[in-house]
C-alpha positions in Angstrom: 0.0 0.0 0.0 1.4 3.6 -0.8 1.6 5.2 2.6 1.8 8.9 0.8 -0.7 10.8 3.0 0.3 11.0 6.7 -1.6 14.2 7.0 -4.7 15.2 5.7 -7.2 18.1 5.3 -11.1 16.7 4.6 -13.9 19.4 4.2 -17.2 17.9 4.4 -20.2 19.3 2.6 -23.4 18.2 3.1 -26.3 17.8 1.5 -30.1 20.0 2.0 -30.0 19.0 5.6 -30.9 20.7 8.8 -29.1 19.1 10.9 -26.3 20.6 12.9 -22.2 19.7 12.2 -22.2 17.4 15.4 -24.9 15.4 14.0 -22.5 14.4 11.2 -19.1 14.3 13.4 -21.8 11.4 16.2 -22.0 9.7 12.5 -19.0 9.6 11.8 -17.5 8.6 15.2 -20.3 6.0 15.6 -19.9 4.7 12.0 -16.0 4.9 12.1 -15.6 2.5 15.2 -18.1 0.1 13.3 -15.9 -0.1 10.1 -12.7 -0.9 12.4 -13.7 -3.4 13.8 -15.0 -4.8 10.7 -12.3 -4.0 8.9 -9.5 -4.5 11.2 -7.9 -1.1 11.8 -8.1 1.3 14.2 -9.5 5.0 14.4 -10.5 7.9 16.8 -12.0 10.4 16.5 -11.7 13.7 19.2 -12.6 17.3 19.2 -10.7 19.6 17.2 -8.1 21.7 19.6 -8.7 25.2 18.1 -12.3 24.5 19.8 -14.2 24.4 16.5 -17.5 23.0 16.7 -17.8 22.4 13.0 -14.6 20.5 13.0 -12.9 16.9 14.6 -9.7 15.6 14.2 -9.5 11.7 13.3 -6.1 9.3 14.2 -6.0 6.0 12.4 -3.7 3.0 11.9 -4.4 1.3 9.1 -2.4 -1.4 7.3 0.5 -0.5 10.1 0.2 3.2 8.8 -0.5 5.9 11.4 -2.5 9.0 9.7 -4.2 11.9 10.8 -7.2 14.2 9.5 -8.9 17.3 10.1 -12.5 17.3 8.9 -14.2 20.4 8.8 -17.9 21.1 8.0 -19.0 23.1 5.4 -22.1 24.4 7.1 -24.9 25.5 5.0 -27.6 24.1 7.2 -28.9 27.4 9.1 -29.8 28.5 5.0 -31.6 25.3 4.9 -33.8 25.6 8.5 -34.6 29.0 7.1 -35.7 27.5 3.7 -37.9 25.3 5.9 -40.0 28.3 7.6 -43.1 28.9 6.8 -46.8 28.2 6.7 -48.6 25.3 5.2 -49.9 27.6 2.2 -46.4 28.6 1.3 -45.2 24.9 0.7 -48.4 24.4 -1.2 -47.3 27.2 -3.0 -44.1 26.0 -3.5 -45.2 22.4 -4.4 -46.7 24.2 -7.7 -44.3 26.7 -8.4 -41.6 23.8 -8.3 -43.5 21.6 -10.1 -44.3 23.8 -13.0 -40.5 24.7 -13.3 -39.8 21.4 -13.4 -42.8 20.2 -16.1 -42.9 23.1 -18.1 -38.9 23.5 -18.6 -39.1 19.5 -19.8 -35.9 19.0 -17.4 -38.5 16.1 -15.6 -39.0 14.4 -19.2 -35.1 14.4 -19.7 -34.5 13.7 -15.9 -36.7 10.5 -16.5 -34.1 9.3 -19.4 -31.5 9.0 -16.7 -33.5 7.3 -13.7 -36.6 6.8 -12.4 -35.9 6.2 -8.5 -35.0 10.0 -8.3 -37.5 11.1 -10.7 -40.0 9.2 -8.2 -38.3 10.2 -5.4 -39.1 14.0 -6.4 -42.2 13.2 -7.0 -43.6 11.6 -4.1 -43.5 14.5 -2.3 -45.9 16.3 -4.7 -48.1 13.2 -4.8 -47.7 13.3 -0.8 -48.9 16.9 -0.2 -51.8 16.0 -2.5 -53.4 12.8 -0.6 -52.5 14.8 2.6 -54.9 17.9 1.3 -57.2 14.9 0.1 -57.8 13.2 3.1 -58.0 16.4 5.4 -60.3 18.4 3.2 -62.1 14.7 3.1 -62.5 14.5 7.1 -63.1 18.3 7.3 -66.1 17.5 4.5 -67.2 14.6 6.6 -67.1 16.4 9.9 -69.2 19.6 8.9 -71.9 17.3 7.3 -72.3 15.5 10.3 -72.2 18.5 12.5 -74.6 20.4 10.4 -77.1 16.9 10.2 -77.0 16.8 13.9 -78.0 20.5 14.5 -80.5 20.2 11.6 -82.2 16.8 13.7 -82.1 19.4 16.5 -84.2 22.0 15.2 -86.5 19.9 14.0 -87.3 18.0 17.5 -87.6 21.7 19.2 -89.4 23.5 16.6 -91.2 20.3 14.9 -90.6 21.5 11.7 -87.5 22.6 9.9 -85.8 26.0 11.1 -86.1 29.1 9.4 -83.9 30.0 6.5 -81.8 32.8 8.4 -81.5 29.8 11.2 -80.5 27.3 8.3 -77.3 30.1 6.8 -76.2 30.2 10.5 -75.7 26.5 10.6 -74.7 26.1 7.2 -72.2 28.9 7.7 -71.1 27.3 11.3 -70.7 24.0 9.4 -68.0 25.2 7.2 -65.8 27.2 9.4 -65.9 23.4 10.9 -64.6 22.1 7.7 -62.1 24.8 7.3 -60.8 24.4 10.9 -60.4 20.7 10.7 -58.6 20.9 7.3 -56.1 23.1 8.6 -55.5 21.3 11.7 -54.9 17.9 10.1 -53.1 19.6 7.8 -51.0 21.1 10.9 -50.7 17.9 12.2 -49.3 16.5 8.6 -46.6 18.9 9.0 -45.9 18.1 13.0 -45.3 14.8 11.8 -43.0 15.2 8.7 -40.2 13.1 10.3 -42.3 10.2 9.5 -43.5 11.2 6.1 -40.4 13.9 4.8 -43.2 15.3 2.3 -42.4 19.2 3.4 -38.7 18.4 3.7 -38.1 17.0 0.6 -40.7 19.4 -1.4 -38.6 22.2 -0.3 -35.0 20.2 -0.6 -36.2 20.3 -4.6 -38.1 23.4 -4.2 -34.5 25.3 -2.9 -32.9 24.1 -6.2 -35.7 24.8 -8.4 -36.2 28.6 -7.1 -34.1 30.1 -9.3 -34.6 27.4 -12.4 -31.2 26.5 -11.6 -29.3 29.4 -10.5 -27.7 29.8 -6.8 -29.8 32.5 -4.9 -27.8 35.2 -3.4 -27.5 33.9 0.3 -26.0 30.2 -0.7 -23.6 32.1 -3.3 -22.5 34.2 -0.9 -21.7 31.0 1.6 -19.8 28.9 -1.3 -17.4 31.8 -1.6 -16.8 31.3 2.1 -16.2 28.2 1.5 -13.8 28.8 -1.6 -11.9 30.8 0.4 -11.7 27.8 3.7 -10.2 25.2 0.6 -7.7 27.9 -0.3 -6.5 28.1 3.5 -6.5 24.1 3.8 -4.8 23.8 0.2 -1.7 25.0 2.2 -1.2 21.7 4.6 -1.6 17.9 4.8 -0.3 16.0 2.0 -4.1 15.6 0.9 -7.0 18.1 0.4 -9.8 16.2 0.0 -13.1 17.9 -0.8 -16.3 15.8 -0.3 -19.8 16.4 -1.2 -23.0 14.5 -0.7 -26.2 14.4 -2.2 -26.9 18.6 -3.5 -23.7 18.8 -1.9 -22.2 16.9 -4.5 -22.7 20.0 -7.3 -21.9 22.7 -4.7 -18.4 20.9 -3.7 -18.1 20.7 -7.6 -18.6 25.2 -7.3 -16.4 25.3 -4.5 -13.5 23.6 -6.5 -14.1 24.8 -9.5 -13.8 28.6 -7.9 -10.6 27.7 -5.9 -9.1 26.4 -9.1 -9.9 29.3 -10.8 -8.8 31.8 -8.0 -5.0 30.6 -8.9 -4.3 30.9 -5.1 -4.5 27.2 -4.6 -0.9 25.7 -3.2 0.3 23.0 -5.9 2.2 20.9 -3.1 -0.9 18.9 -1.9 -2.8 16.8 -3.8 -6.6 17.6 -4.5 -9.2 14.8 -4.2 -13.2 15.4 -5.0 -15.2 13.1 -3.5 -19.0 13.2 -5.0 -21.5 10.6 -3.2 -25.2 9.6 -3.7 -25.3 12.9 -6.3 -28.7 14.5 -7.8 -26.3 16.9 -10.2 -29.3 16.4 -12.8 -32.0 17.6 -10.5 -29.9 20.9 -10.6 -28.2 20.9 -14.3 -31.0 20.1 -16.2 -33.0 23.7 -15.1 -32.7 26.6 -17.6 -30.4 29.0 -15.3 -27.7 26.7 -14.2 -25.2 28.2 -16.7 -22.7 28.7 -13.5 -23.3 24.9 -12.4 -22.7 23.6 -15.6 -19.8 25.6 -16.3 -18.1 24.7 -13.3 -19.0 20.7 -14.6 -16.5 21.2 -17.6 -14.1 23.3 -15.8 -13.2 20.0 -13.5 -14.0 17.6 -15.8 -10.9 18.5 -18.2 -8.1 19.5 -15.1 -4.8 17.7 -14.2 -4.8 19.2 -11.1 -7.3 17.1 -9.5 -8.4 13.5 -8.7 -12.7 13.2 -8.7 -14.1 10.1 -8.0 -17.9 9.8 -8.3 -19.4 6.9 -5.8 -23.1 6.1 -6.3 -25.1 3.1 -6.1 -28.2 1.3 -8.2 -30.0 0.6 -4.4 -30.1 4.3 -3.5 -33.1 5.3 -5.5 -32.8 9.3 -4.3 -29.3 9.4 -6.5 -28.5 9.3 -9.9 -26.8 6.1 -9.8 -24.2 5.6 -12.3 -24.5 8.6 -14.4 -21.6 10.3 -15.4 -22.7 14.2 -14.2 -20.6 15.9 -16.6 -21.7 13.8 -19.8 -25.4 13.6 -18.7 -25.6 17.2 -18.4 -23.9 17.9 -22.0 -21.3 19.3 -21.3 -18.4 17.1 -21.4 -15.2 18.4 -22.5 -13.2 17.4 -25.8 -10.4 16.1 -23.3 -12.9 14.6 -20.6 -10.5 13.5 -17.5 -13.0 13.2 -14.4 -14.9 11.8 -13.1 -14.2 8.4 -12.1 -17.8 6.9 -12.0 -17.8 4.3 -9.3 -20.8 1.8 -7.9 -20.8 1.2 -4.3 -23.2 -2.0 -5.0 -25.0 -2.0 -2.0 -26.3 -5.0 -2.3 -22.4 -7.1 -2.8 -21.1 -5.0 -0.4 -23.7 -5.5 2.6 -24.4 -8.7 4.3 -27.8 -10.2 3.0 -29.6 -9.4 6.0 -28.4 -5.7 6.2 -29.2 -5.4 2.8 -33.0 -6.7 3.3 -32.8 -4.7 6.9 -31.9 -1.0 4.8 -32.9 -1.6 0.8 -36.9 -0.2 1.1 -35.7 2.8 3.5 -34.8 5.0 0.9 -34.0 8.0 3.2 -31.6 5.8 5.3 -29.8 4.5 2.0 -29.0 7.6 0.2 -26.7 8.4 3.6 -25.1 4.6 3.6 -22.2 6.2 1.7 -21.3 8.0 5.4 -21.7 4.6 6.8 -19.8 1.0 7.6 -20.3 -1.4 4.9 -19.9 -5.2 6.0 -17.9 -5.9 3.4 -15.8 -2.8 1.3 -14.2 -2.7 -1.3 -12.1 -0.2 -2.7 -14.8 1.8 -1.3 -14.4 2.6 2.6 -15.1 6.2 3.3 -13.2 6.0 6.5 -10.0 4.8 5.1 -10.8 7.5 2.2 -10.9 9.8 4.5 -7.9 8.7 7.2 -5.9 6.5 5.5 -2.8 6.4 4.1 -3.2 6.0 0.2 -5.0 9.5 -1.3 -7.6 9.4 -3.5 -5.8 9.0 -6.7 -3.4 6.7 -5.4 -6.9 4.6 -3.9 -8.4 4.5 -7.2 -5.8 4.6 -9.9 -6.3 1.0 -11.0 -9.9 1.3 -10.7 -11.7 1.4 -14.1 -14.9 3.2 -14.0 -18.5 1.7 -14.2 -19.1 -0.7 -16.9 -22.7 0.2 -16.6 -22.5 4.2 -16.2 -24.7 6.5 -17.9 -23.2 9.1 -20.4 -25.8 9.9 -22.6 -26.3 13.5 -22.9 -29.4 14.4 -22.5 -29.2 17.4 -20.6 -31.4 20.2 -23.0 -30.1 23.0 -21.6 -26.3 23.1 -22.2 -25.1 26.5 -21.6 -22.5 28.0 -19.1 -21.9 31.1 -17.2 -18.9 33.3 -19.3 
């Protein structure tokens, strides 16, 4: 094994996820210590000593090699809690306005060509919102017809005769303030309980992306230079910068790099790894205004300077599993270098009963990238991420997906200046 990397810098960006950084350093610690002792090596993980909370440092011996990393979170997640404010009406709002840039821009059409399990995956939350107005304007129907029947039989055993019509508006009136209250609160109570159905979350995960048909709203292009600017700082130690994005973080880690490439003010001495897991590139390439996003797709796609590797698998139906984001969204350079389309195969590299345990949670799959596998391969995102080899040393014998996707069927094709 090429014990190159003793020292190495790892910044983490998430996906469109609430959930603060030590959610994701408690995953990793807890996953970490799972893979070990699977795998045989050793690793710890402690706070970092500059007392950032976004950060943890990680010592591991693998393979009789000692390593260290700092892993730092890219946080994005307060922009994300604030996406998530708001009344029911809004999302409902929303649910249309994304759906209509989606439909009427064709991007879903094209996005269907690719795969369906993220194509479904978007639209379940549309089809969710829907039965939940369905069944709570259904009750609230049910429940002023009942209320209004009972007052009616009412009138009629005290006045023997039915009531007058000024006495019949005020019930009828009554009877659908009923309906409108009970609709609202089951529809209150839908949203309460979101953690169980994820219909508001991931309506406004797609929604975020689809505001702008494509194009980074102010706020979040505002945070990736921040972010830019932190992977110009860590470009000057370790022996490995290694930049890794998950789900929509996948395409804003592909900004991030792109920008610090551009900036010139990256140091040349370490080497640069892009990690891309469980991506939904498509979901975000594929709208009209993503000129930057695209851009930024052939910038990396033709450099020397960097090592990408693409890990997705065919059992997490919220990714686009296999498909090349560069050629899909074409834009794929004359010279096309990166990146490395890899399959994590889910099902080989989980026992059988881990695999029927985790393969129909979809939610709990798309973050299995983050997680211990029972048996890895030359995919182990802890000893990606604190071993010795770097990632182009990890993968350089590693051809890519037999089975990716590269057709390019991406309508929209152009890119920012």
């Amino acid at each position: 094994m090429d014990s190159s990397v003793s020292h190495r810098r790892v910044l983490f960006l998430p996906g469109f996820d609430p959930a603060p950084a030590r959610a994701h350093r408690e995953r990793y610690r807890r996953e970490g210590a799972a893979q070990a002792e699977i795998s045989g090596y050793e690793i710890a993980v402690s706070s970092d000593p500059a007392q950032n909370p976004h950060a943890w440092q990680v010592r591991a011996t693998i393979d009789g090699h000692e390593t260290q990393a700092q892993i730092d979170v890219l946080v994005w997640s307060d922009l994300v809690r604030a996406a998530m404010e708001g009344g029911i009406s809004a999302r409902y709002l929303q649910m249309l306005r994304t759906a209509w840039r989606y439909i009427g821009s064709g991007a879903i059409w094209r996005l269907m060509r690719l795969r369906k399990g993220p194509v479904i995956a978007a639209l379940y939350p549309v089809a969710a919102l829907l039965l939940q107005a369905a069944i709570a304007v259904i009750i609230g129907a049910a429940a002023s017809y009942l209320a209004f029947s009972a007052s009616e039989r009412a009138m009629i055993a005290i006045e023997g005769d039915r009531s007058t019509q000024s006495g019949f508006l005020l019930r009828a009136g009554s009877a659908a303030l009923l309906a409108l209250w009970v609709t609202w609160r089951l529809l209150r109570l839908f949203k309460d309980r979101d953690g169980w159905f994820l219909a508001h979350y991931l309506m406004q995960d797609y929604a975020y992306t689809a505001a702008r048909d494509g194009a980074y709203p102010p706020e979040l292009s505002d945070r990736l230079a921040g972010f830019t600017e932190k992977l110009i700082a860590a470009s000057g130690a370790g022996d490995e910068v290694l930049l890794v994005g998950h789900s929509s973080g996948a395409y804003l880690a592909v900004t991030v790099l792109a920008d610090a490439l551009r900036s010139g003010r990256v140091a040349e001495a370490p080497r640069i790894g892009l990690l891309t897991l469980g991506q939904v590139v498509p979901m975000a390439s594929f709208l009209p205004r993503a000129d930057r996003l695209r851009a930024d797709l052939a910038y990396l796609a033709a450099s020397e300077c960097i090592t990408w590797v693409d890990v997705t698998a065919p059992g997490d139906g919220c990714a686009f599993a296999l498909c090349d984001p560069v050629a899909v969204s074409g834009v794929a350079p004359a010279r096309k270098l990166w990146p490395r389309v890899i399959s994590a195969a889910f099902s080989q590299t989980l026992q059988p009963q881990t695999w029927a345990r985790l393969r129909w949670r979809f939610f709990r799959l798309h973050f299995q990238y983050l997680c211990a596998f029972d048996r890895p391969g030359d995919y182990d995102y802890f000893a990606i991420t604190a071993g010795p080899q770097s990632l182009g040393d990890r993968f350089a014998g590693r051809a890519a997906s037999a089975s990716r996707i590269e057709a390019p069927v991406n309508r929209y094709r152009s890119m920012a200046a």
